[in-house]
C-alpha positions in Angstrom: 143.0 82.9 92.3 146.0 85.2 92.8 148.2 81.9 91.6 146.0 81.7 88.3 146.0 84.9 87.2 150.2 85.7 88.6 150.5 82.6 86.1 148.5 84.6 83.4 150.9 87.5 83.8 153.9 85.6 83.5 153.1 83.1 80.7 152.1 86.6 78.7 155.7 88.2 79.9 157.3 85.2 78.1 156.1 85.8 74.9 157.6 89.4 75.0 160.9 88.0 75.7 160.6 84.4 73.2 160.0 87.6 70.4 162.8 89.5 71.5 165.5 86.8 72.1 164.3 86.0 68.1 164.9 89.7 66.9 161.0 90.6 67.1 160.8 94.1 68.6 157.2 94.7 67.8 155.3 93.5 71.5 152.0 92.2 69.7 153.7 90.6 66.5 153.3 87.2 68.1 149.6 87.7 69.2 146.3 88.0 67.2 144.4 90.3 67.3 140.8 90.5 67.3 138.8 93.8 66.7 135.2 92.1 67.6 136.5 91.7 71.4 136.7 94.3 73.7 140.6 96.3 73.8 142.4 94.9 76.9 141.0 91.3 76.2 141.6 91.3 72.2 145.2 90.2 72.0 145.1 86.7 72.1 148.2 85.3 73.5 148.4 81.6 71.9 152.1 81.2 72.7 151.3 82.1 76.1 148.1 79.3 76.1 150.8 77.2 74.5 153.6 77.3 77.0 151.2 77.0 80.0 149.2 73.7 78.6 152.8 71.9 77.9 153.8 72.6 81.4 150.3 71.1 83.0 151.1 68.2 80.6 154.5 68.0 82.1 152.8 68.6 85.9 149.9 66.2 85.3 152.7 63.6 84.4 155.2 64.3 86.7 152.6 64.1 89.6 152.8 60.7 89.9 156.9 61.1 90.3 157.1 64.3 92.7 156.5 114.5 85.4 160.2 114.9 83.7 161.5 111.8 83.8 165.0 111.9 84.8 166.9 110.0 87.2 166.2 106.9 89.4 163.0 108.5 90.9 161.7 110.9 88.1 158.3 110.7 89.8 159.6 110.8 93.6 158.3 109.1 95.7 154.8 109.1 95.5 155.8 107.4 91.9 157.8 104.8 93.9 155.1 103.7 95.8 152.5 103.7 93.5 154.8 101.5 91.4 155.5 99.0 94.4 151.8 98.7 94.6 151.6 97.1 91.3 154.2 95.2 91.0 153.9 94.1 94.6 152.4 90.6 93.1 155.8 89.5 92.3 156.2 88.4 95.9 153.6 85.9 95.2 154.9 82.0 94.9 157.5 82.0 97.8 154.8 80.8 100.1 154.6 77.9 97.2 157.5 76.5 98.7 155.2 75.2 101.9 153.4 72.9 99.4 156.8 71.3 99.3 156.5 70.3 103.1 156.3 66.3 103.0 159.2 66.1 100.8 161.3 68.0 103.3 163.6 66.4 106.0 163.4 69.2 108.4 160.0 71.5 107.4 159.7 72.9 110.8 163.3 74.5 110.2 163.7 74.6 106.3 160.8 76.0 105.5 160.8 80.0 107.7 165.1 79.3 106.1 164.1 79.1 102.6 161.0 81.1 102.2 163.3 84.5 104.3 166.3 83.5 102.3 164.7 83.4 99.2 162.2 86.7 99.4 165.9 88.5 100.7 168.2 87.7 98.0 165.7 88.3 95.1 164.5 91.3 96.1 168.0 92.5 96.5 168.8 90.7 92.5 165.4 93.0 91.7 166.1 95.9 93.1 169.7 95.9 91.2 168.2 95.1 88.0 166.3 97.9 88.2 168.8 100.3 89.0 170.9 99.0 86.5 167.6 99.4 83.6 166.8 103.0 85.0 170.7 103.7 85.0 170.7 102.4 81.2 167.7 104.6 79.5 165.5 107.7 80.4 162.1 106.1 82.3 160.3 106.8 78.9 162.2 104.6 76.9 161.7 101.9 78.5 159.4 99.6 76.7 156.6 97.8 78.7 157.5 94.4 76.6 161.0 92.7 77.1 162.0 95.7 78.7 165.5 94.1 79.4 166.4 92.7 76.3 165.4 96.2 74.3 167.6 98.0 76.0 170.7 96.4 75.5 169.4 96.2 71.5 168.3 100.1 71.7 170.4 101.5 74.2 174.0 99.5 73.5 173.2 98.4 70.4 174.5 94.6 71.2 171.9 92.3 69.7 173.4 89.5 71.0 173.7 90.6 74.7 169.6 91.5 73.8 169.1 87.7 72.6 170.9 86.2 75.7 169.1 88.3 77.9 165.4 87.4 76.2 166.7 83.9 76.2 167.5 83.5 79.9 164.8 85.2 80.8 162.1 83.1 78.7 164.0 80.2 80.7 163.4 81.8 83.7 160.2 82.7 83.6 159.5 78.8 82.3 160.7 77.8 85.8 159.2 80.3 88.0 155.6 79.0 85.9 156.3 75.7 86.5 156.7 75.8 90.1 154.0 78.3 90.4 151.5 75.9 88.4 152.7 73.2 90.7 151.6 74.8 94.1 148.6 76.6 93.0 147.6 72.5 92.0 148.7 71.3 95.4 146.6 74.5 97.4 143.7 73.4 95.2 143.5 69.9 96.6 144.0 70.6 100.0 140.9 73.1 99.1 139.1 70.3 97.7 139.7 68.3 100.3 138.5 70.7 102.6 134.7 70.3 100.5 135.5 74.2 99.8 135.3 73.2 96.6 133.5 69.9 94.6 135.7 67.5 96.0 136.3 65.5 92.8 138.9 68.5 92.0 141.2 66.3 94.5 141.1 63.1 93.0 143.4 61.2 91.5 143.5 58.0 89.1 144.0 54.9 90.5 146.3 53.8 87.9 148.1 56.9 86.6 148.0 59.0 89.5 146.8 61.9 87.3 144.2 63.8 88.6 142.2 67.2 87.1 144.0 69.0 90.3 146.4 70.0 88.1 144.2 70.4 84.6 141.6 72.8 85.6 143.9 75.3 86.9 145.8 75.5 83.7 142.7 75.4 81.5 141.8 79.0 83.6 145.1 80.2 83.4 145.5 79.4 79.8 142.0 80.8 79.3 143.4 84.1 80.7 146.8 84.3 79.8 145.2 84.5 75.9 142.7 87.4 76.5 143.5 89.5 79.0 146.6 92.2 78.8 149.4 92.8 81.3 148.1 95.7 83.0 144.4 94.5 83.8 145.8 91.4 85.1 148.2 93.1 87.1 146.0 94.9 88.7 143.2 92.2 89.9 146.8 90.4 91.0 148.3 93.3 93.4 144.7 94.1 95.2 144.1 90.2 95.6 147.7 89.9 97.0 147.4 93.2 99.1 144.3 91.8 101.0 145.6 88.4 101.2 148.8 89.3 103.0 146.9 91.7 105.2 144.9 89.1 106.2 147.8 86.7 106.7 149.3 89.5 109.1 146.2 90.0 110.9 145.8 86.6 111.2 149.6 86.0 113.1 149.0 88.9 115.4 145.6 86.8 116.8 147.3 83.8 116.9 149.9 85.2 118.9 147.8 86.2 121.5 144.3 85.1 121.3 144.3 81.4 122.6 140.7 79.3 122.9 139.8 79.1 126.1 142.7 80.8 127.8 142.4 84.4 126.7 140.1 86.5 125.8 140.1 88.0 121.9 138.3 91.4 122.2 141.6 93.4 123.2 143.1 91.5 120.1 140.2 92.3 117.8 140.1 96.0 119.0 143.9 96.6 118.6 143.4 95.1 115.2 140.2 97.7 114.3 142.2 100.5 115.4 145.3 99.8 113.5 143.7 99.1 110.4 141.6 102.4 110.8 145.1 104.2 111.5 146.4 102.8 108.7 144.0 103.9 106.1 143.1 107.5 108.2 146.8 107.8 107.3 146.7 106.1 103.7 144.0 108.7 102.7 145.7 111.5 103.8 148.2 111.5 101.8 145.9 111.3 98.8 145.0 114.5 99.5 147.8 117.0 98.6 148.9 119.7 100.5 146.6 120.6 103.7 146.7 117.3 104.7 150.0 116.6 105.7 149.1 117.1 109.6 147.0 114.1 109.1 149.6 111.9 107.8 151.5 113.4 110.9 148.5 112.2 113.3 147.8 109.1 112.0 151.1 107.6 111.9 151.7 108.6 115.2 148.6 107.2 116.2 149.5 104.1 114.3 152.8 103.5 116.1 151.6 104.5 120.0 148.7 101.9 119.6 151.3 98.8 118.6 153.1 100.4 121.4 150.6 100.5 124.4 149.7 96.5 122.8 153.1 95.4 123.1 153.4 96.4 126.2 149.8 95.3 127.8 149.2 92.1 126.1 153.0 90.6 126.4 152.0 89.2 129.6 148.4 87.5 128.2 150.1 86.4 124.9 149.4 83.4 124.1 153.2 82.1 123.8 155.2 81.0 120.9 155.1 77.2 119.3 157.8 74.9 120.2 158.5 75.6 117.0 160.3 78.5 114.6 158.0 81.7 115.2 158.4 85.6 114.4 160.5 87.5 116.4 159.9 91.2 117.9 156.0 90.5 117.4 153.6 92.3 117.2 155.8 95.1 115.1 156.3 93.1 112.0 152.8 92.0 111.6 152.0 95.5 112.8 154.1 96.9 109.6 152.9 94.7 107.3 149.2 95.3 107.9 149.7 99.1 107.7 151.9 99.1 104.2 149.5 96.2 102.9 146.7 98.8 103.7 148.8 101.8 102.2 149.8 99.9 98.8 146.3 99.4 98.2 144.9 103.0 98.6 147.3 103.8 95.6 145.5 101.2 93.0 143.0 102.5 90.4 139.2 102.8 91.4 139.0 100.1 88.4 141.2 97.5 90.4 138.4 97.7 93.3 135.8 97.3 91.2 136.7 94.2 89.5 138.4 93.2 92.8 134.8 93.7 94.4 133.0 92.1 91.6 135.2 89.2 91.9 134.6 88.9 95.9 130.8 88.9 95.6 130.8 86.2 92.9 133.3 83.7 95.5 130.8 84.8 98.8 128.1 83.4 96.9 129.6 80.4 96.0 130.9 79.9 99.4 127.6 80.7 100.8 125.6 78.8 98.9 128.1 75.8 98.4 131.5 75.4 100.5 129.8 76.2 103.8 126.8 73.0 103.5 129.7 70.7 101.9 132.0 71.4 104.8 129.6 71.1 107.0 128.4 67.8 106.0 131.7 66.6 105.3 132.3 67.0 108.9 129.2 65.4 109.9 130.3 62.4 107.4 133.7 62.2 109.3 132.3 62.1 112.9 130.0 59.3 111.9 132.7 57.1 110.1 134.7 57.9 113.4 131.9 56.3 115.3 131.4 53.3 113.1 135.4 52.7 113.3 135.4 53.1 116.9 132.1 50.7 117.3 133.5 47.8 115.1 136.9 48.4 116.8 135.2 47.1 120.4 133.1 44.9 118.8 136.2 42.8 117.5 137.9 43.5 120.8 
């Protein structure tokens, strides 16, 4: 879901810049808008709906082939973070690059390369692009649309340099989409597969080798890319991506050193209860000014002497790195990322964890009610093929 509606944002951030590379500085003068729908959902975005059907054309084809502002900081830091927590979505589709992994020579090697290398060198091309835009103009006039390509036009005055900016960026952000909308297909039919979801999401044609794996998803991205605003899909985005990397670092600290049958999990599970309850003992404190700031003290102590006494107790019961590439210094990165994952998400809106919430109930009941019986019964299916296989195999032997 984070894929569909990171696709939704972006397809919506390229009509900004299409408009401003043509000399359009008004942000809704290429959408209609409609007074009977609701504000935040009435700007329909039919370039965006446009741009994001050709390109699942162009996928489904290709398929078969492949305070006083001022200053950097005018809000200090608690405006820094508040701001990384909302844009912290734009770290979504490196992991896209593991779809990738049959068409690689080397995946077990390439893979950790290109997925660090990449996340490195972009945040380090973002984080000069934004120094260079706050650098440029006062933090209030900077425009929310084409915020790039107005300040060279408002701030410099070069019209030009404004209409080679919009246009490389509106070529960008067609490439980041279409890679985007290729591995949010390819995660969707290993779901499929998987009987998470009905499983004729997976298949393909026989003769075309065009399948609705890569249809659907654009239909719903389309769908939301031409109601919904920026900002609302921003935040459903950061909170989804939030939790999901939490997760995902949860998840590598367990693995690390929780093995079946050879260790036992509940010093695992425990360490990971007591760091997330760290983490958001010391998340909440600081949304309480002033008195609290002991708390913030306790808790990230407490937060760095429990990875501590882990480290040093469970080294010896770990479970051992695979042969392959793995994470080094563990369990402190995994550590770090599940207490900032839980910090960035104590500064979104009440409103993000209400839709967020909303959202999770409707997917629980559709994996209660559907994904766990298909699974199961697809593994039941499996293990009785297996059987037949093996049975006509000694009968011809």
């Amino acid at each position: 879901m984070e894929y569909v509606l990171s696709n939704a944002a972006v397809a919506r951030s390229f009509t900004d810049y299409l408009a401003s590379t043509c000399g359009v500085t008004e942000p809704n003068a290429w959408r209609v808008e409609v007074e009977a729908i609701a504000k935040g959902y009435n700007a329909l975005d039919f370039p965006a709906v446009a741009l994001i059907l050709l390109l699942t054309a162009c996928l489904c084809y290709s398929a078969r082939n492949m305070v006083t502002p001022g200053g950097l900081a005018p809000y200090g830091v608690r405006g820094v973070l508040d701001g990384a927590a909302v844009v912290y979505f734009s770290y979504i589709g490196y992991d896209s690059a593991s779809t990738m992994a049959e068409e690689i020579r080397d995946p077990a090697r390439a893979l950790p390369v290109g997925i660090a290398g990449s996340v490195l060198i972009v945040s380090a091309l973002y984080c000069l692009m934004s120094v260079a835009l706050c650098v440029m103009l006062p933090y209030t006039e900077i425009t929310e649309s084409a915020p790039f390509s107005s300040a060279f036009r408002d701030k410099a005055g070069w019209r030009w340099a404004s209409n080679v900016v919009g246009a490389g960026a509106s070529i960008g952000i067609v490439a980041s989409l279409l890679v985007a909308m290729l591995g949010q297909a390819r995660y969707l039919c290993v779901i499929a597969r998987a009987r998470l979801v009905p499983a004729w999401l997976a298949k393909v044609h026989p003769s075309t080798d065009l399948g609705s794996v890569h249809t659907y998803p654009g239909l719903c991205t389309a769908s939301i890319a031409l109601f919904t605003e920026l900002q609302i899909v921003f935040e459903m985005i950061s909170i989804g991506t939030l939790l999901a990397f939490y997760l995902v670092a949860n998840a590598l600290i367990y693995h690390r050193y929780a093995k079946v049958g050879a260790t036992r999990p509940l010093h695992v599970l425990l360490f990971l209860l007591l760091l997330t309850l760290s983490s958001v003992g010391f998340s909440l404190s600081r949304r309480i000014d002033g008195k609290w700031r002991w708390g913030m003290a306790l808790f990230g102590a407490m937060s760095v002497a429990v990875v501590a006494i882990f480290h040093c107790t469970a080294q010896q019961g770990a479970a051992g790195p695979p042969s392959e590439w793995t994470v080094p210094l563990m369990p402190w990165p995994a550590a770090a990322s599940v207490f900032l994952n839980v910090f960035l998400m104590t500064t979104l809106k009440m409103r993000s964890f209400q839709r967020f919430g909303i959202w999770s109930l409707v997917i629980t009941i559709f994996y209660v009610c559907y994904g766990v019986h298909s699974t199961y019964t697809a593994e039941e299916n499996e293990i009785v093929n297996a059987m037949i296989h093996d049975a006509n195999a000694d009968i011809l032997s």
